[in-house]
Residue, then its C-alpha position, 0 to 999 in steps of 0.5 A: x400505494x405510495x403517496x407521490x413519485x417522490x417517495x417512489x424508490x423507498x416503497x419497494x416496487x417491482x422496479x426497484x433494484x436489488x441490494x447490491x450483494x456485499x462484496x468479499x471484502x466486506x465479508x472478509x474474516x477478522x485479519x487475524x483469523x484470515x492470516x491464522x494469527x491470535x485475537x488482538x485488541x488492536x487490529x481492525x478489519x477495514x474496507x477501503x474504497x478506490x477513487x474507481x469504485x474497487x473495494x479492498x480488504x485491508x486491516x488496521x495495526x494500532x492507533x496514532x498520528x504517525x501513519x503507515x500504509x503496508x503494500x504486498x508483494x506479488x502472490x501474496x496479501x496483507x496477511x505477509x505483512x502482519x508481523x511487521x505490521x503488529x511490530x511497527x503498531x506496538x512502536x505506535x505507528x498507525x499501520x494499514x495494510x490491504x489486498x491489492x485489487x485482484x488479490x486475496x479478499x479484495x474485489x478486481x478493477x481496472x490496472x491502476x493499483x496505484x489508486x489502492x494505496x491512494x485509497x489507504x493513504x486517505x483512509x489514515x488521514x481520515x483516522x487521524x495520521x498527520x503523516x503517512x508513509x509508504x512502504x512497498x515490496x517487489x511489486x507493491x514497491x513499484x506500485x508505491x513509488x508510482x503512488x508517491x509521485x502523485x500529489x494526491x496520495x500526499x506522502x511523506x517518504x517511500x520505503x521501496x524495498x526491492x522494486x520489480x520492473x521500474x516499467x510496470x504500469x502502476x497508474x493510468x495518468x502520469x506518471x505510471x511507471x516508476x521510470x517515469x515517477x523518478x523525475x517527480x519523485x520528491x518526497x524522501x525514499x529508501x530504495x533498498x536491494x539485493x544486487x543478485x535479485x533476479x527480480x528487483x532493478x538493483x546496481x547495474x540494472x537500476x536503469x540510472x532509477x535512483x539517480x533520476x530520483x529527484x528527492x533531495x533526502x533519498x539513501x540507497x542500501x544496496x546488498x551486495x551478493x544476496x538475492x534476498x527479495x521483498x519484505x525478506x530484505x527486512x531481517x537484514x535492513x530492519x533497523x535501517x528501515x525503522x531509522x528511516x521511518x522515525x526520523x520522517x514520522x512527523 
């Protein structure tokens, strides 16, 4: 019996309640077996936690002060990140990448993925980046430009390469769409895009988006007649991006 009430929670009874059962994040394989890559020294299977209570699956590239924060396209998870991610670690960028909220490993919540990069961006900080700096694709780049217009996620640039749907519903608190985060939008950003991208708001479908951005320090690179789309952009603007990052990694 135990001693007093107190005491009550630890003693194991009927009333206790059960261990909460671990989540598929938790029991997410090593990332670089997950995404069917060799064992690396460098790579570290990470659980996030969102501010409304959604664990993510995520992985973190390399070690440093200078931090990167990888948000996926639609359809996919971490794992289209990882090469990118292995090359900007090995240039020592501290590199976390993760599934949304509803894709891969990660566990489903409420519409608000903008707290997932939230989540990541807080995470670096607390493993040691002085900077962190977004980098999104399609839907992920829509979702990062929502995030970076909110002080929380204390960003120091945006790398958007072709955003999807400048209304899509990122945050449940202003600003919740990219639209709506142009006018707040003050930290540095790359808004990349394919002119001939279905997919992506670009050149005559930008909505006068990047115009409305209020950045100071902002450069678009627009492809003219390539539908290239997302993360795919990289092979063509790779050095354009990495400049980018380096001059805003602190």
């Amino acid at each position: 019996m135990c001693a007093s009430l107190a005491f009550a929670a630890g003693c194991g009874g009927d009333d206790d309640p059960p261990p909460a059962p671990p989540s598929s994040a938790d029991e997410a394989p090593e990332p670089e077996e997950r995404c069917g890559f060799g064992p690396a020294d460098d790579i570290e299977k990470v659980v996030l936690t969102t501010n409304d209570g959604v664990e993510l699956a995520a992985a973190r590239f390399g070690q440093g002060e200078r931090g990167l924060v990888l948000v996926h396209q639609r359809g996919s998870d971490l794992c289209g990140w990882f090469a990118h991610a292995r090359r900007w670690a090995g240039e020592g960028y501290q590199v976390l990448a993760f599934d949304q909220r509803c894709d891969g490993l990660s566990e489903c919540g409420g519409p608000e993925p903008a707290l997932d990069v939230m989540a990541a961006a807080v995470q670096l900080r607390r493993d040691g980046a002085s900077t962190v700096q977004l980098v999104g694709a399609s839907r992920g780049a829509a979702i990062a430009l929502v995030a970076a217009a909110h002080g929380e996620t204390e960003a120091d640039s945006v790398v958007s390469l072709s955003a999807h749907d400048a209304s899509f519903a990122a945050a449940a608190t202003a600003p919740t769409s990219p639209a709506d985060a142009a006018a707040g939008l003050k930290v540095p950003l790359l808004f990349a895009c394919a002119t001939d991208d279905p997919s992506a708001f670009c050149g005559e479908r930008d909505q006068g988006f990047f115009t409305a951005v209020a950045a100071t320090d902002k450069k678009l690179i627009e492809l003219k007649g390539s539908s290239l789309h997302g993360w795919d952009m990289l092979g063509t603007i790779e050095s354009d991006v990495d400049t980018f990052l380096a001059a805003h990694a602190g």
